[in-house]
C-alpha positions in Angstrom: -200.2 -64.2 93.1 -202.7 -66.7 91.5 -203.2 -69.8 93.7 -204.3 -73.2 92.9 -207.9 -74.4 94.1 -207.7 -74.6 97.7 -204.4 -73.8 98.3 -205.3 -70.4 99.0 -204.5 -68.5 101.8 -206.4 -68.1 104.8 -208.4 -65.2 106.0 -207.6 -62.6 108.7 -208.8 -64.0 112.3 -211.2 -63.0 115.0 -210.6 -61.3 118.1 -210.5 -63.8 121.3 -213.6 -63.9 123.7 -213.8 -60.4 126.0 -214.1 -62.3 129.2 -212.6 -64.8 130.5 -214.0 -68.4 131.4 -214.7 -68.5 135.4 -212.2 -69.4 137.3 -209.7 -67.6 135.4 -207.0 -64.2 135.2 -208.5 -61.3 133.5 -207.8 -60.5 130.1 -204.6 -58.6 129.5 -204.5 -55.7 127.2 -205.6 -56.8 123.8 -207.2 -55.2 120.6 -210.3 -56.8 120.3 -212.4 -57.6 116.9 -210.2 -58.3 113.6 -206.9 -59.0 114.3 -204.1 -57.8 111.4 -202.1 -60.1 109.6 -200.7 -60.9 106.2 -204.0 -61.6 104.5 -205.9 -58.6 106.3 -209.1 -57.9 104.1 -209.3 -60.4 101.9 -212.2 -62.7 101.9 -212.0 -66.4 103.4 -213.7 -69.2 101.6 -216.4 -69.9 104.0 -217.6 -66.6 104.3 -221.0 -67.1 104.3 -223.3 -70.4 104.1 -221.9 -72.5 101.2 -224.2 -74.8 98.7 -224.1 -78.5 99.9 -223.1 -80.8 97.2 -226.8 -81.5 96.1 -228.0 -78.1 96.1 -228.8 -77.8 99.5 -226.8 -75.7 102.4 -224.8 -78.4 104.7 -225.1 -77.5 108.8 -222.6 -76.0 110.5 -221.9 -76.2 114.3 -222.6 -72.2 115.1 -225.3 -71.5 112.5 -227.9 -73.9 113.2 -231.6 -74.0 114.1 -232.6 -73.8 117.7 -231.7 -76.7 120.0 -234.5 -77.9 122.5 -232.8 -75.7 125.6 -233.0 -72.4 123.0 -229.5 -73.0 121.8 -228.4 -73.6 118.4 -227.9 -77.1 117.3 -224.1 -78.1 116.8 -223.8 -79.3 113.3 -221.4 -82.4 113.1 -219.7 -80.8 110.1 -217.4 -79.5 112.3 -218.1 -81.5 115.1 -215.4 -83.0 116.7 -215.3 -86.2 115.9 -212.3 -87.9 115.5 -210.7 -89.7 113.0 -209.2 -93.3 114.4 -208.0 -94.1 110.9 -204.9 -91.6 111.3 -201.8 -93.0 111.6 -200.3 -90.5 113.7 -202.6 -87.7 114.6 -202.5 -85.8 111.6 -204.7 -85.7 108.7 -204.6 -86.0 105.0 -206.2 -82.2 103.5 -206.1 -80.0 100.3 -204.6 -77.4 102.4 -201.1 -79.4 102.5 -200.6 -80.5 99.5 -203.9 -80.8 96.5 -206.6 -79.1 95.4 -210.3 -78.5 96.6 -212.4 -80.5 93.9 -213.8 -76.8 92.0 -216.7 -78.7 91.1 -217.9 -80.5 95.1 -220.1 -78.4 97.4 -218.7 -80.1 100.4 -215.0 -78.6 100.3 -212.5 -78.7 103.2 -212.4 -75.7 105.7 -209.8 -73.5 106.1 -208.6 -73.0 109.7 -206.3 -70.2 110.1 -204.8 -69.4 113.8 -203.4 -66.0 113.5 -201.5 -65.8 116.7 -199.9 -62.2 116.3 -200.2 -60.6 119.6 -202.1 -63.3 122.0 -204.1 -63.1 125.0 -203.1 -65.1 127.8 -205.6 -66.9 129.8 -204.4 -68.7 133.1 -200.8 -69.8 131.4 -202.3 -70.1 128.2 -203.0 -68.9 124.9 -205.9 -68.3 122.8 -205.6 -69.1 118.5 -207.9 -66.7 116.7 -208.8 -68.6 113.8 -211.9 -67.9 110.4 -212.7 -70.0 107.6 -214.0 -73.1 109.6 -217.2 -73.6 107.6 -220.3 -72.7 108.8 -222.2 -73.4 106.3 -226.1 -72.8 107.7 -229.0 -75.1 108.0 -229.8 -78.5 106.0 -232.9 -79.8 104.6 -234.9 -81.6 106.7 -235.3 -85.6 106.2 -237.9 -86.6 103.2 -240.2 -89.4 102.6 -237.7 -92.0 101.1 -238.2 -95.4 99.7 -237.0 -97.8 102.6 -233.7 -99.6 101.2 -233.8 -103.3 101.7 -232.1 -104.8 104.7 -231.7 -108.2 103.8 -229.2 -110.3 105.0 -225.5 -110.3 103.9 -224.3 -109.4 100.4 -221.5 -111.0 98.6 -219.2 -108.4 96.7 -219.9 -108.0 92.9 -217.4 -108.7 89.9 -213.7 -109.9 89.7 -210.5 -107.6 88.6 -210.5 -107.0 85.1 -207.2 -108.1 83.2 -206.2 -104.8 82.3 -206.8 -102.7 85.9 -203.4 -103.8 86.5 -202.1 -103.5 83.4 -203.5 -100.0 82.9 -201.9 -99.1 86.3 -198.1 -100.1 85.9 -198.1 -98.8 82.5 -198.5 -95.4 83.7 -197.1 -95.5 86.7 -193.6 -97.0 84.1 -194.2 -94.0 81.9 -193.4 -91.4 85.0 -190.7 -94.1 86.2 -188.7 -94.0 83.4 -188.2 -90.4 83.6 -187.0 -90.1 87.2 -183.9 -89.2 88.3 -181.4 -90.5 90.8 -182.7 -90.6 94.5 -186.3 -90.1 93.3 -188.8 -92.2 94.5 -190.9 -94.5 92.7 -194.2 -94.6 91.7 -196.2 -98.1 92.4 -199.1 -97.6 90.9 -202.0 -94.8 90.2 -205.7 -95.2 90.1 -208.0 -92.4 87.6 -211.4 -92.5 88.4 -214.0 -95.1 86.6 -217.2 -94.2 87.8 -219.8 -91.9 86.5 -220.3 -89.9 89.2 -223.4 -87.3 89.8 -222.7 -83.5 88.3 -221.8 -82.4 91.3 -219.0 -85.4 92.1 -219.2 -87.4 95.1 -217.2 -87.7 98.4 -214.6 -90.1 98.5 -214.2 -92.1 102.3 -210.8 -94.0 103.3 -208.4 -95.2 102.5 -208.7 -98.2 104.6 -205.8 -100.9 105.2 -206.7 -104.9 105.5 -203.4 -106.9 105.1 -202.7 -106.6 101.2 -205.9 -104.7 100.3 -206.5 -100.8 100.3 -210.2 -100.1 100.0 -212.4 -96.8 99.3 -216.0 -95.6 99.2 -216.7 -93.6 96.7 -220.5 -92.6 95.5 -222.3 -96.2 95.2 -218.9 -98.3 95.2 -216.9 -99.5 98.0 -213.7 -101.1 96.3 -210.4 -102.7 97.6 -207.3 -102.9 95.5 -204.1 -104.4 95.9 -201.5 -102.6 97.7 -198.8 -103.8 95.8 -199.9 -103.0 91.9 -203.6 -101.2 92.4 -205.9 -104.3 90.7 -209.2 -104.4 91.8 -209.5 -107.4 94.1 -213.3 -106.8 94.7 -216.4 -104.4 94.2 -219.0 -104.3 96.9 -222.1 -102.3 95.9 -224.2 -100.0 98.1 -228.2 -99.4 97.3 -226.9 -95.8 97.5 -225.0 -92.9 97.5 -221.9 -93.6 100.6 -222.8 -90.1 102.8 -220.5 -91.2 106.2 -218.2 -93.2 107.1 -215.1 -93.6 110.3 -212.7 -93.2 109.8 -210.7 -96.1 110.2 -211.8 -99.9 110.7 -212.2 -102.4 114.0 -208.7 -104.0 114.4 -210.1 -107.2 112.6 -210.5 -105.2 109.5 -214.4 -104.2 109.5 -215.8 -101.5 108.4 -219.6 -99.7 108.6 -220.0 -97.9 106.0 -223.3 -95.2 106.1 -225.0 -94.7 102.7 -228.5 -93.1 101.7 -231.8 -94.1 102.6 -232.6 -93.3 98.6 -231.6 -92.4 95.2 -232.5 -88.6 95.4 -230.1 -85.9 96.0 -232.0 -84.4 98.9 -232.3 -88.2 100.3 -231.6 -88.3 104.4 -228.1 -90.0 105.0 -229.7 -92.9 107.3 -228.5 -96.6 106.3 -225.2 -98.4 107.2 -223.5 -101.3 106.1 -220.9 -103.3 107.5 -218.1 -105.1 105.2 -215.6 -107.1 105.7 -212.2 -105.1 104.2 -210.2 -108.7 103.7 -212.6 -110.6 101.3 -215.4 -107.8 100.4 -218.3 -109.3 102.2 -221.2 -107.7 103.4 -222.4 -108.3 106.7 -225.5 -106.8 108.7 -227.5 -104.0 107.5 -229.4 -101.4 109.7 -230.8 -98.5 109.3 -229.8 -95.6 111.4 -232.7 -93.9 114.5 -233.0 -90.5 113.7 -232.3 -88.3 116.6 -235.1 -87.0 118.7 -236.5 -83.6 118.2 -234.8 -80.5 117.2 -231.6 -82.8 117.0 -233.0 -84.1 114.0 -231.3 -81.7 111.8 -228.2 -82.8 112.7 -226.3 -84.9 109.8 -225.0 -88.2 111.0 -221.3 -88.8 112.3 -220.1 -92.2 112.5 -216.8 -93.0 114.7 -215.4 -96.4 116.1 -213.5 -97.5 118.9 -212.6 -101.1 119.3 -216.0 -103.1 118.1 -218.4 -100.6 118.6 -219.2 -98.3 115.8 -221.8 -95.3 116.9 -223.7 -93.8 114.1 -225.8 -90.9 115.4 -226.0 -90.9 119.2 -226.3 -94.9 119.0 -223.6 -97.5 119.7 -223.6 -100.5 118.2 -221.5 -104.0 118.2 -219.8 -103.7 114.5 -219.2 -107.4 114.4 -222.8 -108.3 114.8 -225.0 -104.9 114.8 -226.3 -105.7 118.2 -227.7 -102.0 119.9 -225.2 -101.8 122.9 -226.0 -98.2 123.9 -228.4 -95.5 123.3 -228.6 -91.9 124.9 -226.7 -91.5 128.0 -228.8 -90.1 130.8 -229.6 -86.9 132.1 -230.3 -83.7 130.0 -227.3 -83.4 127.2 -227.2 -84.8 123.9 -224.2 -86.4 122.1 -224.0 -84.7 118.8 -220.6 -86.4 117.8 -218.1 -88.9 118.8 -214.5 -89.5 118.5 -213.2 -92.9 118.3 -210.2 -94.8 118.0 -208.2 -95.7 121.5 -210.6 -94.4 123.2 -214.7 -93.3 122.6 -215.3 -89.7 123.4 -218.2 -88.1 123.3 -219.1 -84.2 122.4 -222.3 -82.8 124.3 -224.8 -80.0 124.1 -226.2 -79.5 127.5 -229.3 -76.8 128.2 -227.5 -73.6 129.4 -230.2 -71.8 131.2 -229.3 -68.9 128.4 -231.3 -67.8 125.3 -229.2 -68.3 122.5 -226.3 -70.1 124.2 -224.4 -73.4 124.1 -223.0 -75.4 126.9 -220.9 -78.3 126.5 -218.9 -81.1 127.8 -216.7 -84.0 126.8 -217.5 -87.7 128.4 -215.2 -90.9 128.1 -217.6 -93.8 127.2 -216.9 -97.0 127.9 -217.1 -98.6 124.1 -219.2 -102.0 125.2 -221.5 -99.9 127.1 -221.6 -97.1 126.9 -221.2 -96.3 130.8 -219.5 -93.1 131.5 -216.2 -92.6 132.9 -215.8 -88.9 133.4 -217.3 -86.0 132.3 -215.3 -82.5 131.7 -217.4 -79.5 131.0 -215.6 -76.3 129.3 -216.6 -72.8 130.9 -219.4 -70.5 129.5 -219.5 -69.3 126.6 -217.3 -71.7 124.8 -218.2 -74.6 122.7 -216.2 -77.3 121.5 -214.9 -76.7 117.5 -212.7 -79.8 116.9 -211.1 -82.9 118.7 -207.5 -83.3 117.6 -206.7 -86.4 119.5 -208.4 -88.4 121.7 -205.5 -90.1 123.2 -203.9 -87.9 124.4 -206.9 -85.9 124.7 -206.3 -82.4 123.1 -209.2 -80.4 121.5 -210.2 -77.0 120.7 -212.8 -74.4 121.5 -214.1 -72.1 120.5 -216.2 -68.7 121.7 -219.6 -67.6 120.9 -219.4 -64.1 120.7 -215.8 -63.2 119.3 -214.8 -66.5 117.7 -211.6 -66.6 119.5 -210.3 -70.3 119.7 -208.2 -72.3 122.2 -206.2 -75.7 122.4 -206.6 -77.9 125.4 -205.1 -81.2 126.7 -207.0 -83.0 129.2 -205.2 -85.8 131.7 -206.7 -89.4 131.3 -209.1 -88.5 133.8 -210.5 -85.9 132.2 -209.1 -83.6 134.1 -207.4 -80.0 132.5 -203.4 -81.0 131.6 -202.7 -77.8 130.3 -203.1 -75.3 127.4 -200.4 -74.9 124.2 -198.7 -71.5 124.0 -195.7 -69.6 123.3 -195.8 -69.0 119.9 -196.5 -65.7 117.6 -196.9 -67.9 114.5 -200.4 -68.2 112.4 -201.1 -72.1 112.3 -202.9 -73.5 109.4 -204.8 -76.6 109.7 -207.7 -77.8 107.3 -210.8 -79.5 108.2 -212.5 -81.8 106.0 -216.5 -80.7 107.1 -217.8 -84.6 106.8 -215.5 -86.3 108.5 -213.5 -86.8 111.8 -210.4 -84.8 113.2 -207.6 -86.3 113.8 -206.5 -89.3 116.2 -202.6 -90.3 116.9 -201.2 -93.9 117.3 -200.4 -96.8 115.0 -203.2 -96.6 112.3 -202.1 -95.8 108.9 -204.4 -93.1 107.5 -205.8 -89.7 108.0 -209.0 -87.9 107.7 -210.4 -84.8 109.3 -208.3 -81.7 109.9 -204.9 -81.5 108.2 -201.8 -79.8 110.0 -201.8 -81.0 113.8 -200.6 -84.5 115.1 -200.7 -85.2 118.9 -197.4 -87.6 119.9 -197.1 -89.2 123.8 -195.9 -85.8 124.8 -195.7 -83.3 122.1 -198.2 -81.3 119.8 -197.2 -80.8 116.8 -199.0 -77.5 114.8 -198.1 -76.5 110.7 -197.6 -73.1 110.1 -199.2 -70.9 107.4 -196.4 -69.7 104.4 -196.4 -66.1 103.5 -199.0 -64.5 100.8 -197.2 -63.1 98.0 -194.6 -65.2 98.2 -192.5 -67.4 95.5 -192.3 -69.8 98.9 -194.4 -71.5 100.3 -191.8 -72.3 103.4 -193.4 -72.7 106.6 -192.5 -74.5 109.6 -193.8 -76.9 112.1 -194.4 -75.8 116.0 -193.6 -78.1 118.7 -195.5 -77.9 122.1 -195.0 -80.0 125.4 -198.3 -81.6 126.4 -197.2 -81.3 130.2 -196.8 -77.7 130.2 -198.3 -76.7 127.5 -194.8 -74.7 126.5 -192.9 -74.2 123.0 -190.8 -76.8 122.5 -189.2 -75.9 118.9 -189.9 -75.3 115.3 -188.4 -76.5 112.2 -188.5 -75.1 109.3 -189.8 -76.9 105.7 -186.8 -77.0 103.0 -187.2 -75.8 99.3 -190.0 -73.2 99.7 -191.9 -76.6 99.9 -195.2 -76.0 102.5 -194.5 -78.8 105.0 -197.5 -80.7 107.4 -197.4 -83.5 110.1 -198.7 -86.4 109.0 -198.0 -88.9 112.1 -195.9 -90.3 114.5 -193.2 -93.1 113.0 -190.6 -95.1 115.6 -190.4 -92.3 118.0 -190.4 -89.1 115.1 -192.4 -87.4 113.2 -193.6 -88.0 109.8 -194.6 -84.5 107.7 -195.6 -84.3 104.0 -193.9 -82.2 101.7 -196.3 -80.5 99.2 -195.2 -79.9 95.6 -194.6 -76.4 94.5 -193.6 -74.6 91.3 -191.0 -77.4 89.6 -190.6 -79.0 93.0 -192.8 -82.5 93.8 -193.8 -83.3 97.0 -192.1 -85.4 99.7 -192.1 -87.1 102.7 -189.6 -86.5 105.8 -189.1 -86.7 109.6 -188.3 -84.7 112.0 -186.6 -86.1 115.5 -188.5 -85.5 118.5 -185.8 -83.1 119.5 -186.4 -80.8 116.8 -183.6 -80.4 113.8 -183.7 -79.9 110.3 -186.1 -82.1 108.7 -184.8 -85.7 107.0 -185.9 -87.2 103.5 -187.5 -90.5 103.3 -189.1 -90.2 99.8 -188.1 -87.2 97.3 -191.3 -88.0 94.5 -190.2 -87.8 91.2 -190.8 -84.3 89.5 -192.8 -85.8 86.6 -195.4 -86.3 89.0 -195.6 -82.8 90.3 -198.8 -81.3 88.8 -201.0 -84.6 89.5 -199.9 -84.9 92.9 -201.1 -81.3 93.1 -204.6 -81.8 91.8 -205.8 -85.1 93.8 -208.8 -83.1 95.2 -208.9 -82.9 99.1 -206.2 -84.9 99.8 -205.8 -87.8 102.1 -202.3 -89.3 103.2 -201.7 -92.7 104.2 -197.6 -93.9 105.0 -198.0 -98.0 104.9 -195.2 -100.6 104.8 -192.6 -98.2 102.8 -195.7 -97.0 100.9 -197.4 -93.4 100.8 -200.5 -92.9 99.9 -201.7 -89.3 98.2 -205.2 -90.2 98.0 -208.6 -87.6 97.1 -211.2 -87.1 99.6 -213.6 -85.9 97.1 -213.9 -87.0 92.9 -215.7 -84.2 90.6 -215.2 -82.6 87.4 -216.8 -79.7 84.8 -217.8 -83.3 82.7 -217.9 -86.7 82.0 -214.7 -87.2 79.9 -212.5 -84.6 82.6 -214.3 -86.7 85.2 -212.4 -90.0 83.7 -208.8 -88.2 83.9 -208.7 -87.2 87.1 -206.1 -89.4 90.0 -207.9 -90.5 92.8 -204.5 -92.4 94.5 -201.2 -92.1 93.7 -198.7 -94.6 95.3 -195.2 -93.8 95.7 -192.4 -96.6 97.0 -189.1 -96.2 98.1 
């Protein structure tokens, strides 16, 4: 069965770890090393180290130089930090419904949990998941040009007449050809810019009042909600490398951009802007960290008014340093932000070769600590899912056996999801955050978990070889950790959660064969799952092809939007959808 770029299926897992953390039951009888499943020899798509988008390998968490205790060096490509700018917990990614861009060297990361005959550990259960994109070591930092940090800029240009025009017209054409109880398109956007060969990342979608606004290559852009015009251009000096993942309540943003014009050009300059009106406001440029910890690529996260780029908080609304390096020996290699500031440590571990790591609460306007949980031995933290509730994953250093957590509010173990013999799928976008529940209206990160008040919400994997692509969503009670229920996706459609919406759940329905995709919801008490938009078939193959996609679900509005923007050349580069809009 051919499969569309980046819809294809994940690779076999790994066994879980061979001993268990201190403190807890012995392993039960288990085969250990590859376990068997439906896609049992064939090769994953991040076998190996993977080309960076400029020619250069990008750093992965578990492959990375030595760290100054003799461990490697977490790279913050699959760090966990979150991303605030979900509007549930769950995560816009190729993996649900669009392509990876063929022609981008940074491509999401597969994450398949093949759960078919677990280990139990203490109550709970351990995923065995591959394909999370280690991708090896990164150039170090060059000699760049220093990129003026003059005061404030003032956003360039005004909408052209015919942006809207352009927009309607097209988005008319599919109109006019859909059916009864199809929903309707608002508007589209095709890419503009001339991009490098190799494309460019694409950051957001953020929402100020009326205005939508992406970062894409040098361009940070806001258009109107309600018909896509351009309502203003801000330029960057640069190439955009990082961004959060979702603004300060007030509708800032910090947006990180190269510190020069070449390719191999170290990601160390931010900018803050003003998502209403397009102004820019202070620029800075971003401390490298200290020592072997300069390898690591640069995560940015916020929570509240701080905005931490590196392992440095600052006050977004003014730039001012509020917090540096916490004390004592570990490092902060990523954050999560949102409701809460989280941040992901490397401590020394005493062992050659070995990581040790911890989670801390931060206190957003200082920085001061409020509690500290350490996972056991041998495990190191793969990917924050929520930070409020608290639910990550970990994984281990010998076997690559991963497990889900959920800590109390004080940091404390809540319990561990499991129950289920299902393979979960969930992608990981490599340069950006997880995934972060509660009242913000888009997604970035990992694709295929959401994290409610009380439940956990996992995507399954559909069957290889299969006409369907059917699969089903797992529920999970946060207080015990137990299987709640699972619903299945209708019309051999692959189904993901998206976020939380009045009380249920809000999945995406990916298009398949002559079938567009969809948006539903699912009661918290489990059911078949409900339409709220049926897309019109007309727009079946383009929603398909938005390159590492992004959802958004704002004021009746859903968002299909690309994470990344690349093409074979220039005149395919100018055809391809980076949004598509779809009303009720």
């Amino acid at each position: 069965m051919t499969h569309p770029p980046g819809r294809e299926p994940p690779q076999e897992g790994f066994g879980p770890p061979q001993e268990p953390p201190q403190g807890q039951q012995p392993w039960g009888p288990q085969q250990w090393g590859p376990q068997p499943g439906p896609y049992s020899g064939r090769p994953g798509p991040y076998g190996g180290a993977q080309p960076g988008p400029y020619g250069s390998p990008q750093p992965g968490p578990y492959n990375s130089p030595p760290g100054p205790y003799g461990t490697p060096v977490p790279g913050p490509h699959n760090a966990p930090t979150v991303s605030y700018g979900s509007t549930g917990s769950g995560s816009g990614g190729s993996g649900a419904g669009g392509g990876r861009n063929p022609f981008k060297g940074k491509p999401r990361a597969t994450l398949a949990a093949v759960v078919a005959g677990l280990l139990v550990l203490g109550g709970g259960t351990w995923f065995a998941l591959s394909g999370d994109g280690d991708d090896g070591d990164r150039a170090g930092r060059e000699a760049k040009p220093k990129v003026s940090s003059s005061g404030p800029a003032a956003p360039s240009g005004s909408p052209a007449a015919g942006d809207s025009q352009d927009s309607r017209k097209e988005a008319d054409g599919f109109n006019a050809v859909r059916k009864d109880g199809e929903a309707t398109v608002e508007w589209l956007h095709t890419n503009d810019m001339d991009l490098p060969g190799v494309g460019a990342d694409s950051y957001g979608p953020w929402f100020a009042g009326d205005t939508v606004v992406k970062a894409t290559y040098r361009q940070v852009v806001g258009y109107s909600t309600t018909d896509g015009t351009k309502k203003w251009t801000f330029p960057l000096p640069a190439e955009a490398c990082v961004a959060p993942a979702a603004p300060t309540p007030d509708g800032k943003i910090v947006i990180g951009f190269k510190g020069g014009a070449s390719e191999s050009a170290a990601c160390d300059q931010m900018q803050m802007i003003d998502l209403t009106t397009g102004q820019g406001g202070w620029r800075k440029e971003i401390p490298e960290a200290p020592g072997a910890y300069s390898i690591l690529d640069v995560t940015m996260a916020i929570s509240g008014n701080t905005v931490t780029a590196g392992h440095t908080g600052y006050r977004v609304s003014d730039g001012k340093k509020l917090f540096g390096r916490p004390p004592g020996d570990c490092f902060p290699y990523a954050f999560a932000g949102g409701a809460k500031l989280i941040a992901a440590e490397d401590c020394p571990s005493g062992r050659a070769g070995k990581q040790l790591h911890q989670l801390q609460e931060l206190d957003p306007a200082t920085g001061k600590v409020k509690w500290t949980h350490r996972v056991k031995k041998d495990l190191v933290i793969d990917k924050i899912y929520s930070v409020d509730p608290l639910v990550f994953s970990v994984k281990h250093q010998e076997d690559g056996g991963r497990g889900v957590f959920v800590l109390n509010a004080d940091g404390t173990e809540r319990s561990q999801p499991s129950g289920s013999d299902d393979q979960f799928r969930m992608d990981c976008d490599d340069s950006a955050e997880g995934v972060v529940p509660g009242g913000q209206p888009t997604q970035e990160g990992c694709i295929g978990v959401v994290a409610g008040a009380s439940t956990l919400y996992m995507s399954t994997s559909y069957e290889e070889g299969s006409d369907s692509h059917a699969n089903a969503i797992v529920a999970f009670d946060l207080a015990t950790g137990k299987l709640k229920w699972r619903a299945t996706s209708p019309d051999d459609r692959m189904m993901t959660p998206v976020r939380m919406e009045g009380g249920n759940l809000l999945a995406y329905l990916a298009p398949w064969n002559d079938k567009a995709g969809g948006v539903v919801t699912i009661a918290p008490t489990g059911g078949a799952p409900r339409t709220l938009l049926r897309h019109p078939a007309s727009t079946a193959k383009i929603e398909t092809y938005v390159f590492s996609q992004k959802y958004a679900y704002v004021d009746g509005r859903f968002y299909v939007s690309a994470g990344s923007v690349g093409a074979s050349d220039d005149t395919a580069e100018k055809k391809l959808k980076t949004m598509i809009v779809f009303g009720e």
